[in-house]
Each structure stands twice: as C-alpha cells, then as structure tokens.
C-alpha positions in Angstrom: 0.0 0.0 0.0 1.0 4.0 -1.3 1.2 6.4 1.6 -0.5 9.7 1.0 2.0 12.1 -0.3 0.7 14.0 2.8 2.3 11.5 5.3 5.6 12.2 3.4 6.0 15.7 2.7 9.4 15.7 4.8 10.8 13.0 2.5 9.6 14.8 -0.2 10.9 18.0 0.4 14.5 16.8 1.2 14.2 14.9 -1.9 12.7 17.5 -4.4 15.7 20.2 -2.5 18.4 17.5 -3.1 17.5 16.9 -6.6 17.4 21.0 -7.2 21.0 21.3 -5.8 22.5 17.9 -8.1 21.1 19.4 -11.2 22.7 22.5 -10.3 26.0 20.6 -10.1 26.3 20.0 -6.2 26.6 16.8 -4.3 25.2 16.5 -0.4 26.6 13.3 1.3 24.3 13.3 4.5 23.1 10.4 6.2 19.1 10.1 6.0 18.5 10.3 9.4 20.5 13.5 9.4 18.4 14.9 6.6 15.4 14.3 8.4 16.0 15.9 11.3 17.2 19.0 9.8 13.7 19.8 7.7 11.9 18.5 10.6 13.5 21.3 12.3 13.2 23.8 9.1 9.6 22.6 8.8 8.9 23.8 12.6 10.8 26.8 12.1 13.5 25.8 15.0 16.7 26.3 12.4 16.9 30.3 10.8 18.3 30.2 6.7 21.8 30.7 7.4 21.6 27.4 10.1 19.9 25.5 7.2 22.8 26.4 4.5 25.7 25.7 7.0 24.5 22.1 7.2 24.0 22.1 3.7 27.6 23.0 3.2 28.8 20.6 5.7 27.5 18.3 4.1 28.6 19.2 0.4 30.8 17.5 -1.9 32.3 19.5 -4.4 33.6 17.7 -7.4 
C-alpha cells in the first residue's frame, strides 16, 4: 500500500531540494536520518536560513 504524499512531505521536500542542488551541479553526502531531522527542524521553524545552509555545506561534496 501508497502512503498519502501528505504522510511524506518531509521526505519529499528533502528529496525534491536535493534533486534541485544535483542538477545545479552540487553533491550533499548526509546520512538520512540527518536529513530528516534538519527539515523536521526547518519545517517547525526551529533552524533560521543561514543554520539551514551551514548544514548544507557541511555536508557538500564539491567535485
């Protein structure tokens, strides 16, 4: 059985934002559980932008 895309919109959102920055020619190497947590915490507004694209950094792999 599908789940709603409605149950999934953090999975979704990491994924559609991860796909966006590999077409643009940048890698992120995070682990899934660390993904989740950080748009659980950008979805409840507990992380500002520039907390957000730190992680993002960290976790980039330029090539």
């Amino acid at each position: 059985m599908h789940e709603p895309l409605e149950d999934r919109n953090a999975f979704f959102a990491w994924l559609a934002g991860e796909m966006f920055l590999e077409v643009n020619g940048i890698h992120v190497d995070s682990r899934p559980e660390e993904a989740l947590a950080l748009v659980m915490s950008a979805g409840h507004k507990n992380a500002s932008v520039q907390e957000i694209a730190a992680q993002l950094r960290g976790w980039t792999i330029t090539s």
